[in-house]
C-alpha positions in Angstrom: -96.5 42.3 90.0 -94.7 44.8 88.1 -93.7 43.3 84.3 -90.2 43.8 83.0 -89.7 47.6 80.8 -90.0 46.4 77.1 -88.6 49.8 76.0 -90.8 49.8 73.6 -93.5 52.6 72.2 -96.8 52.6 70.8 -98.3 54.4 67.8 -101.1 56.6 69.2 -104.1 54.8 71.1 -107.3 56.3 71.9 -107.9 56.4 75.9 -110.2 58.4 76.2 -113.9 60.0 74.6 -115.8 62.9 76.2 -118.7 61.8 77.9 -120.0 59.7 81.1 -117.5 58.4 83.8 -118.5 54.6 85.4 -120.3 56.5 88.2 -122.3 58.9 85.6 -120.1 61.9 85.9 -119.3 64.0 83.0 -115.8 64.2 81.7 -115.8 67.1 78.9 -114.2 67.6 75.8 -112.1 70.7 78.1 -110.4 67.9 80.4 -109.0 66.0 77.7 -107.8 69.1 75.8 -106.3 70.3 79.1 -104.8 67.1 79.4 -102.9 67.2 76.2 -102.0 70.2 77.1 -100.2 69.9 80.6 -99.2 66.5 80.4 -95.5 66.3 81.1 -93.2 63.3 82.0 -90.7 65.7 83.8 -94.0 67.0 86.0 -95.8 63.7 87.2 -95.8 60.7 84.7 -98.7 58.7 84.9 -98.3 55.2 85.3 -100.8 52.3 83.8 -102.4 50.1 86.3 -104.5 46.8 85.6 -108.0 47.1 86.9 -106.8 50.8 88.1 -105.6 48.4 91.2 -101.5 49.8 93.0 -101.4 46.0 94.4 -99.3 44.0 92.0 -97.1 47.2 90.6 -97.8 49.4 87.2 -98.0 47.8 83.9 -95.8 50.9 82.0 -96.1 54.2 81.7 -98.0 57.5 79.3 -95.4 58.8 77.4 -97.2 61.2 75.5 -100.9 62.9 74.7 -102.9 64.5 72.2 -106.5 65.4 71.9 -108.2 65.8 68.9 -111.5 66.1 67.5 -113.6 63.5 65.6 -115.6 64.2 62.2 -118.5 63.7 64.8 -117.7 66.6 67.4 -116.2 64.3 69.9 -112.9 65.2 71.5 -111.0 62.1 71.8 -107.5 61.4 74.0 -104.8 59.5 72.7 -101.4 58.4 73.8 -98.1 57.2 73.4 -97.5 54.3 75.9 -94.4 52.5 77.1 -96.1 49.0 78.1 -94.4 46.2 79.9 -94.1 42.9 78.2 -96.1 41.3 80.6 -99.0 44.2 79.4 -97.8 43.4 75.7 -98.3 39.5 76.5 -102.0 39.8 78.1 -103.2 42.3 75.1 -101.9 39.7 72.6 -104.2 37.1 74.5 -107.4 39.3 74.6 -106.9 40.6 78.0 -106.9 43.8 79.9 -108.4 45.2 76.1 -109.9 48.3 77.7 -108.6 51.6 78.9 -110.0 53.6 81.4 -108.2 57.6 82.5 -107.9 58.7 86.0 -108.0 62.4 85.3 -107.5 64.9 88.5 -109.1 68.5 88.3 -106.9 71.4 89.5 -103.8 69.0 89.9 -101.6 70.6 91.8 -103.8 74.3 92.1 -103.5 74.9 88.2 -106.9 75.1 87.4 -106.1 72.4 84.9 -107.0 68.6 85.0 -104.2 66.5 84.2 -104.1 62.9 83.8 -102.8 60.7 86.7 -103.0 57.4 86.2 -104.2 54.8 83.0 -106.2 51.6 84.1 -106.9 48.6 81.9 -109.2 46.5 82.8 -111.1 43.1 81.5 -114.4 44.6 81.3 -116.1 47.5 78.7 -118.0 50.1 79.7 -121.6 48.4 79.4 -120.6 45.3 81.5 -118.9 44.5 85.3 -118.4 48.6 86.1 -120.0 48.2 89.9 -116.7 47.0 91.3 -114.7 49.8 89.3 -117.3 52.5 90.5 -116.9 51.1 94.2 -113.5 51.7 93.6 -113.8 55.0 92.2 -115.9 55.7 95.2 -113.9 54.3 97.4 -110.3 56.4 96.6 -112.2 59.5 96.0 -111.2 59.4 92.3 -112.7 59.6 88.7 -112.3 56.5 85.9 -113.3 57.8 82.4 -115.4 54.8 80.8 -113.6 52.3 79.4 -112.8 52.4 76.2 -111.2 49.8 73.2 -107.5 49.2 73.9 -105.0 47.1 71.4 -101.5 47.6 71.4 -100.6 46.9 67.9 -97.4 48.8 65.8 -94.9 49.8 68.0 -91.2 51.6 67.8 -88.5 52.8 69.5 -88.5 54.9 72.6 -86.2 58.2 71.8 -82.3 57.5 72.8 -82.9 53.4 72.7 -79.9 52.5 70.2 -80.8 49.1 70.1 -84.4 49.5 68.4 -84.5 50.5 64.8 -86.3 53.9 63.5 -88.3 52.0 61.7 -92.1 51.1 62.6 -92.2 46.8 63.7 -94.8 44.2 63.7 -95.1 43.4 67.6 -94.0 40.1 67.4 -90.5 41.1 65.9 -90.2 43.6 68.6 -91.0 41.5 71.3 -89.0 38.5 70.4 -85.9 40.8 69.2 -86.0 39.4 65.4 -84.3 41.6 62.8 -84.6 40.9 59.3 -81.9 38.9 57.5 -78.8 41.3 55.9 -77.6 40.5 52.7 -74.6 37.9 53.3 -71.1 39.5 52.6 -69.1 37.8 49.9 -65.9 36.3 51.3 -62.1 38.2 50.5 -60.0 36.8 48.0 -57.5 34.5 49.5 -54.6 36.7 50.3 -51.9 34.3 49.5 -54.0 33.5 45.9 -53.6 37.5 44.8 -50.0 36.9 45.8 -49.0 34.1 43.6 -51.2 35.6 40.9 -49.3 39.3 41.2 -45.8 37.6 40.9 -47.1 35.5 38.1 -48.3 39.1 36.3 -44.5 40.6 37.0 -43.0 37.4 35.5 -45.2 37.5 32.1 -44.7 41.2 32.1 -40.8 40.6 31.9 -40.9 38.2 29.3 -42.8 40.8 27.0 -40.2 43.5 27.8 -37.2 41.0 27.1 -38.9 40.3 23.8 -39.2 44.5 22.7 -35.7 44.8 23.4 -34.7 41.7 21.2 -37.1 43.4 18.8 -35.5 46.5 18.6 -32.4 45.6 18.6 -33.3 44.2 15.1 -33.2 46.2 12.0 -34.0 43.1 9.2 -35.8 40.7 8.0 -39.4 41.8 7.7 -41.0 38.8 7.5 -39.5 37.7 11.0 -40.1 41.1 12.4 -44.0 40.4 11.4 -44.2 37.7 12.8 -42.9 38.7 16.2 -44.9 41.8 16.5 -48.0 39.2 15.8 -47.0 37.1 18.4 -46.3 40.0 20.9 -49.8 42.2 20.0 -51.1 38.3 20.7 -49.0 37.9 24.8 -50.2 42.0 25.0 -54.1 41.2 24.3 -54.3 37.6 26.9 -52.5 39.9 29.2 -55.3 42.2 29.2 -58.0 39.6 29.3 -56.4 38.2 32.4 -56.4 41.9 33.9 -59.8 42.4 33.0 -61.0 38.9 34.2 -58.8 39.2 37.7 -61.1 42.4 38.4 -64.0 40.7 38.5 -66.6 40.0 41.3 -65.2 36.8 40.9 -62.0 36.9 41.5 -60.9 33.8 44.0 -62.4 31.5 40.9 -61.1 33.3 38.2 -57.5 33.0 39.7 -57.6 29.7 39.4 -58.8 29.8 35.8 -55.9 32.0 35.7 -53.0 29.4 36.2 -54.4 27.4 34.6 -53.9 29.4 31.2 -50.3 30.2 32.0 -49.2 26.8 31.1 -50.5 27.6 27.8 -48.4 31.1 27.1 -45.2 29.4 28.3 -44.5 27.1 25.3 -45.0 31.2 23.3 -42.3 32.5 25.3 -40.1 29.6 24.6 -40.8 29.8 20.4 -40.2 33.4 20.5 -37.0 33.5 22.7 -36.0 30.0 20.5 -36.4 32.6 17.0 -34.7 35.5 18.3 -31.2 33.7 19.8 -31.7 32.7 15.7 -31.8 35.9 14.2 -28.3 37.5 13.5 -27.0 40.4 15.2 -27.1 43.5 12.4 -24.6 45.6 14.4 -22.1 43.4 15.7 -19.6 44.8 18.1 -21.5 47.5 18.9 -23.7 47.7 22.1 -26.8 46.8 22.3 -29.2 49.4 22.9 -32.7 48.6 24.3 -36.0 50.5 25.3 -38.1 48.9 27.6 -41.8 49.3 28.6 -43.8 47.9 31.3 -47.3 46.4 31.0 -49.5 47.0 33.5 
């Protein structure tokens, strides 16, 4: 029975090492080179069959291969694989853990040997091979010995949006997990920045209704004093409130915010209270005024 497509690759897995078939043939370090060599999907794409049996459907499919040599002389195969999840499941519980090439020699009238089929099977090289030499036998065709087979780190398959670049544990590939994203911190209540803006507007009036009282004055110093005091003092808790408003924040803060205007209000009041008491210097003649806005 053919398992679902996980879409999923492996890292590189060793399939194959030069030496002895299961019926004491000789596959040499020149097949698997050629292998490597030829192997194209677009050509023939080898499929991976459990117990090299075509009963129950193929288990995925050799995506890629690569020969290389070890520190020991030996010329080793590896591959990419695309394995079903049903292949993915029985590896995770200690089955089908070996891997065993069906290599063809002059595929096609190259003169190369290319690689036709993967089996896994149950059983390792030094144990249960009669039946898979029968077989062998049987369909005319070679099975490299088997050798150790775990599918362990695996990533996307090229052109598969919905896997990330990234190398996964198995597990979070299988079972689709993604790790958690940082939580986005809610907006600012719309109608909050609203009330807060007219409330800026408003204070900002008040402080340009007070300059133009102020210079409509030419007098008394000691008044004058003490309303640029009292106006440098509205200027600076304007500022703080900015500053504070454009914070990370800011839904709190505008709260915090109201809650201080009651306390500036009683200020306007004393200030516009001492200026309808300070005489007019020039009376009858037009009031001139400058006005500034605060920001």
């Amino acid at each position: 029975m053919s398992g679902k497509s996980s879409q999923l690759m492996t890292d590189w897995i060793c399939i194959a090492t030069e030496g002895e078939t299961v019926d004491g043939r000789e596959i040499p370090a020149s097949w698997l080179t050629e292998m490597a060599e030829t192997y194209d999907t677009a050509l023939y794409t080898a499929l991976i069959w459990p117990e090299h049996e075509r009963y129950w459907g193929n288990s995925g499919e050799v995506l890629e291969l690569k020969a290389e040599a070890t520190d020991a002389g030996l010329t080793k195969l590896y591959a990419r694989l695309c394995p079903t999840d049903d292949l993915i499941y029985s590896n995770r519980r200690n089955q089908l853990l070996f891997a065993s090439i069906e290599p063809v020699e002059n595929f096609r009238g190259s003169g190369k040997t290319y690689l036709k089929g993967l089996g896994v099977t149950n059983t390792p090289a030094s144990i249960g091979t009669d039946r898979m030499r029968f077989a062998a036998e049987q369909n005319n065709a070679i099975y490299g010995a088997p050798v150790p087979f775990v599918i362990d780190m695996v990533t996307k398959r090229p052109g598969d949006k919905d896997m990330s670049d990234e190398k996964k544990p198995l597990w979070q590939s299988i079972f689709g997990a993604k790790p958690q994203e940082p939580a986005t911190p809610p907006p600012a209540a719309q109608q909050d920045n609203k009330e807060f803006t007219e409330a800026m507007k408003g204070m900002a009036q008040a402080v340009v209704d007070l300059e133009q009282k102020y210079n409509a004055l030419s007098g008394d110093k000691e008044k004058i004093a003490q309303l640029e005091k009292t106006v440098g003092d509205i200027k600076e808790q304007i500022t703080e409130i900015t500053q504070l408003f454009n914070t990370e924040k800011a839904k709190e803060q505008v709260k915090e915010l109201f809650t201080a205007l009651p306390d500036l209000l009683p200020k306007f009041k004393k200030l516009d209270e001492t200026f309808s008491k300070v005489p007019d210097p020039n009376p009858g003649e037009k009031e001139k005024t400058t006005a500034s806005m605060i920001c």
